[in-house]
N, C-alpha and C positions, 0 to 999 in steps of 0.2 A: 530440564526444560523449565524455564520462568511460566510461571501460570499467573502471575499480577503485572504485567506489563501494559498488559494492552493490546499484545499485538501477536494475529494469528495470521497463518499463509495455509491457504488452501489449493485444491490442484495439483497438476504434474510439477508445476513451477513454486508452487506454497513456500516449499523448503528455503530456496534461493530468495525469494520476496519478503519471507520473512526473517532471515537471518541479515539482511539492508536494512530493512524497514529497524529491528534493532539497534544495528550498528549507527543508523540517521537521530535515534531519539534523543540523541542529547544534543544534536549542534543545533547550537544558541540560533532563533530566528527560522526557524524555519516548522512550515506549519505539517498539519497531520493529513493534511493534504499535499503535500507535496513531497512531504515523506513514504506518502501510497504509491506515486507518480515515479519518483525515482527509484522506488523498490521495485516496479513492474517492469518497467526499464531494464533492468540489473535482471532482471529472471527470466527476461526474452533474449537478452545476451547469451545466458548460459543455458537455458533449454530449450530443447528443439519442439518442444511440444507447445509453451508459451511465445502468443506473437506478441507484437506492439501494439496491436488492434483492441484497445482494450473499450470498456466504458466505466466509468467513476460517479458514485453519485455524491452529494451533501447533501446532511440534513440540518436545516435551523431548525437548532429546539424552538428559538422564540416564536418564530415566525408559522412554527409547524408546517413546513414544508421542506419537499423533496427534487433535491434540483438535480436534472441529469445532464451529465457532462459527456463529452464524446471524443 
């Protein structure tokens, strides 16, 4: 297991989210949000425990705020 990536999956679904969420970090353009998006995607497909019903948040460091997405 990579432990300097960045990237951890937690939950019934962790495994599946986070082994996308890897497989996405290198295509060019596309952000770390959207690489959360379509890893959660990918892990409601394959287990039955994760739905698509998720919520996502972002934080701007600059701005120091917490924006929730739904």
């Amino acid at each position: 297991m990579k432990i300097d990536d960045g990237v951890r999956g937690i939950g019934s679904g962790g495994l599946f989210a986070e082994c996308a969420a890897r497989a996405l970090l290198d295509v060019e353009g596309i952000s770390a949000q959207e690489i959360g998006i379509k890893s959660m995607n990918i892990a409601a497909d394959k287990c039955i425990y994760t739905s698509k019903e998720f919520i996502h948040n972002t934080v701007d460091w600059a701005e120091k705020t917490l924006i929730h997405h739904q």
